[in-house]
C-alpha positions in Angstrom: -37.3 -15.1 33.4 -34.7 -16.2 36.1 -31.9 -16.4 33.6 -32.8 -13.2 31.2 -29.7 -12.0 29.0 -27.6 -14.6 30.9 -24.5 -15.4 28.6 -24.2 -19.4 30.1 -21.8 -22.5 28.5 -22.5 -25.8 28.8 -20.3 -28.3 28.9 -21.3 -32.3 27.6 -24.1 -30.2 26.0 -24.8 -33.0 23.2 -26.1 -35.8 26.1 -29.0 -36.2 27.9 -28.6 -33.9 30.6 -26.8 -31.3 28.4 -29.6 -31.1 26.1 -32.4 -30.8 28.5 -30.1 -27.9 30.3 -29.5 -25.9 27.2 -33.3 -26.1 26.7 -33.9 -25.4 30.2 -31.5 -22.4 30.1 -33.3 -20.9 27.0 -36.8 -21.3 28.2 -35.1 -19.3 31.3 -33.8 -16.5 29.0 -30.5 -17.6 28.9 -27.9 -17.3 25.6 -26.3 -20.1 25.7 -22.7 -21.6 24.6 -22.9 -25.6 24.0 -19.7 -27.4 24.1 -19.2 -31.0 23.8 -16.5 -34.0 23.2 -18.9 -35.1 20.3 -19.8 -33.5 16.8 -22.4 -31.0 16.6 -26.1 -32.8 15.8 -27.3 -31.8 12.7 -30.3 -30.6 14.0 -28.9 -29.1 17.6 -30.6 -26.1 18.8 -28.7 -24.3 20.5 -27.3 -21.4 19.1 -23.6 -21.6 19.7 -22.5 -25.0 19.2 -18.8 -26.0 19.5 -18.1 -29.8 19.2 -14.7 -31.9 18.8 -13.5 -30.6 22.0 -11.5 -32.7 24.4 -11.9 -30.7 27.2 -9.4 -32.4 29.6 -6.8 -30.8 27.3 -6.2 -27.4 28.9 -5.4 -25.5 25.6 -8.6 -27.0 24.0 -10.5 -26.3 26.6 -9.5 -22.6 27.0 -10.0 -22.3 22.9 -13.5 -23.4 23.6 -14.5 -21.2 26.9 -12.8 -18.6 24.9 -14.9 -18.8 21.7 -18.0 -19.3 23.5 -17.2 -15.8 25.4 -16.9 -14.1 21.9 -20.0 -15.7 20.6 -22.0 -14.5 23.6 -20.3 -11.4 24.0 -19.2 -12.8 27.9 -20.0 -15.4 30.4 -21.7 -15.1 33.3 -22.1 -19.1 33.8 -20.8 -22.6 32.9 -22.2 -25.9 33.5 -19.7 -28.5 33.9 -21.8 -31.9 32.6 -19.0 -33.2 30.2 -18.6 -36.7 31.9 -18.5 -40.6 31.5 -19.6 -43.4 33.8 -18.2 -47.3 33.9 -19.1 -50.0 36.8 -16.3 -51.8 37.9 -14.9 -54.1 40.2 -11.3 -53.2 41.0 -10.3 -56.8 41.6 -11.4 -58.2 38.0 -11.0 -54.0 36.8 -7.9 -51.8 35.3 -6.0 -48.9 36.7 -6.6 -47.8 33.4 -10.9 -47.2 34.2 -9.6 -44.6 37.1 -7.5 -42.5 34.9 -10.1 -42.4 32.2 -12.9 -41.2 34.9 -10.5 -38.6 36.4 -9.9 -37.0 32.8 -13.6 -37.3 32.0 -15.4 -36.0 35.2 -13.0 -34.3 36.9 -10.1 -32.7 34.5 -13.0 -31.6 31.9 -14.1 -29.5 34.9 -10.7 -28.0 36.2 -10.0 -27.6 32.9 -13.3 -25.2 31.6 -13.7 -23.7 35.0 -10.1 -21.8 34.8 -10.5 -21.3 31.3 -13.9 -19.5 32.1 -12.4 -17.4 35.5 -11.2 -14.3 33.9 -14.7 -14.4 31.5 -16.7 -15.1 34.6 -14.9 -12.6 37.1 -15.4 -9.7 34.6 -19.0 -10.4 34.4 -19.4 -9.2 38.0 -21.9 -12.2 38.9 -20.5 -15.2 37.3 -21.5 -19.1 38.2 -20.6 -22.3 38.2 -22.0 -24.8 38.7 -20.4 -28.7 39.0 -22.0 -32.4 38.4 -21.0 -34.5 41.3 -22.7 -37.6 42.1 -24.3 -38.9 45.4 -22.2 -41.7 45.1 -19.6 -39.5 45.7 -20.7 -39.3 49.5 -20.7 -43.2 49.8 -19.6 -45.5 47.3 -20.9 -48.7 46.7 -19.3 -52.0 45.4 -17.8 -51.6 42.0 -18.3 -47.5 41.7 -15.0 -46.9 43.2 -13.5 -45.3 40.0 -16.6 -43.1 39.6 -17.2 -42.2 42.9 -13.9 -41.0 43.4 -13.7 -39.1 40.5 -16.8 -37.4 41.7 -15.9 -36.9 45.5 -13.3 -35.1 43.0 -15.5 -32.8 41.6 -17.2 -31.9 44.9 -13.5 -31.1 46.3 -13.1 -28.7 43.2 -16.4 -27.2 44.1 -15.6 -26.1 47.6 -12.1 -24.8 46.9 -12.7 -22.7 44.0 -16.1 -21.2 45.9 -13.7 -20.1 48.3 -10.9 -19.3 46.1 -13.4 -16.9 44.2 -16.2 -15.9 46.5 -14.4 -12.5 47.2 -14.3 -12.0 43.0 -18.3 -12.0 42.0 -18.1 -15.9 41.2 -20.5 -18.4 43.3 -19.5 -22.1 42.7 -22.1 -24.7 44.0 -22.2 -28.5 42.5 -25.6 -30.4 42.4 -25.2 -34.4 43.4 -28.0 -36.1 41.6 -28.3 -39.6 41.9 -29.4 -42.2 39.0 -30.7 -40.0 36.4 -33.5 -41.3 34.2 -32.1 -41.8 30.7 -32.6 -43.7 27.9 -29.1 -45.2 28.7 -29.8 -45.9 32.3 -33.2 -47.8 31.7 -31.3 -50.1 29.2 -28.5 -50.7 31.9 -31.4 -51.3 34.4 -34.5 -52.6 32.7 -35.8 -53.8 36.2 -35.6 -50.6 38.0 -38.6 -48.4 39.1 -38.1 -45.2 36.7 -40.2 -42.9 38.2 -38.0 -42.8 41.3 -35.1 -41.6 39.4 -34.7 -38.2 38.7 -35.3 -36.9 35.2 -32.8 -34.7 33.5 -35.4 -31.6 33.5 -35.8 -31.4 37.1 -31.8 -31.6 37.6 -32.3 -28.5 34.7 -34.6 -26.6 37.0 -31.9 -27.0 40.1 -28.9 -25.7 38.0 -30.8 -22.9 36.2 -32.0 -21.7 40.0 -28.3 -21.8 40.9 -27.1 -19.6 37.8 -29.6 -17.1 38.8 -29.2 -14.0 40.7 -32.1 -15.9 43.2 -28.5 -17.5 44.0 -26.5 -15.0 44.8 -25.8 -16.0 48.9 -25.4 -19.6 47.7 -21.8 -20.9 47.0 -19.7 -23.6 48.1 -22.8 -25.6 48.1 -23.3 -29.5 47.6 -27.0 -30.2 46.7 -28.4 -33.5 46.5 -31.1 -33.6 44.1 -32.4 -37.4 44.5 -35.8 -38.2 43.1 -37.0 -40.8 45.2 -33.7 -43.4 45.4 
């Protein structure tokens, strides 16, 4: 399986897309690490769960990476999902909505991916891999906050896959665009849902990417659209 013995953490592990990656990573082989804001679900299934993390705080965020290596015995990925969303016009909106998608989308994932560097160096073929957003290419009217915290996120991407491509480390960032969950089809009743794309095939993306199939691939910024 592409992802045999792999020690991976997951970030946001407790949502939509966070759950269907930590089953996606399993199915691949994978041991997995899952790490979210929320409490651990009573019936999650991933092995090593670690909830009541806020991790935009750097010292929480390193005691999490850190306890996920020791429960895996190393990393050799993470999987930045943590994140929010909010629509918002800035004329009728708050300062307040920009700060709180920064610290959600984009601090969570500065914060995890340094705490995970020494972990993934010394596994000699470590990953990351980053949730940007095709909105963060071209925002549209009232996305402002979230698309910028995204183009974020896709800045991150670039300079730490050239800050560690001479240290074993690829970093690559998928930028999916709406993603078909039960959340988004409430927000959007009217939408065709079969041209989203589904948090499975977003899975299959990021578990190619954490593979050694990957190995040439870093700095990357892959849309991964469905049909929008």
């Amino acid at each position: 399986m592409d992802l045999q013995d792999k020690r991976i953490a997951i970030t946001g592990a407790f949502g939509a897309l966070g759950a269907a990656m930590v089953q996606a990573a399993t199915a691949a082989g994978a041991r997995v690490a899952a790490i979210d804001r929320a409490p651990v679900p009573a019936d999650y299934a991933a092995a090593s769960s670690i909830g009541n993390v806020d991790l935009a705080d750097t010292n929480a965020a390193q005691t999490a990476i850190d306890a996920a290596a020791r429960a895996l015995g190393g990393l050799d990925g993470l999987v930045n999902i943590a994140g929010t969303f909010r629509w918002e016009m800035l004329a009728d909106g708050s300062a307040d909505t920009w700060d709180l998608l920064y610290r959600v989308n984009l601090r969570t994932a500065v914060a995890a991916s340094k705490a995970a560097i020494p972990h993934l160096v010394a596994s000699g073929a470590g990953r990351i891999v980053n949730i940007s957003a095709a909105g963060s290419v071209k925002a549209a009217a009232g996305m402002g906050a979230y698309a910028a915290s995204k183009s974020g996120v896709a800045r991150l991407t670039e300079a730490l896959a050239e800050e560690l491509k001479d240290r074993g480390v690829t970093v690559n960032a998928i930028l999916p665009s709406t993603i078909d969950t039960a959340a988004n089809r409430a927000d959007m009743p009217k939408a065709d849902f079969s041209r989203w794309v589904t948090p499975a095939q977003l899975s299959d993306v990021i578990v190619f990417l954490l593979s050694d199939r990957a190995s040439a691939v870093t700095g990357a910024l892959l849309p991964v659209m469905g049909r929008v």
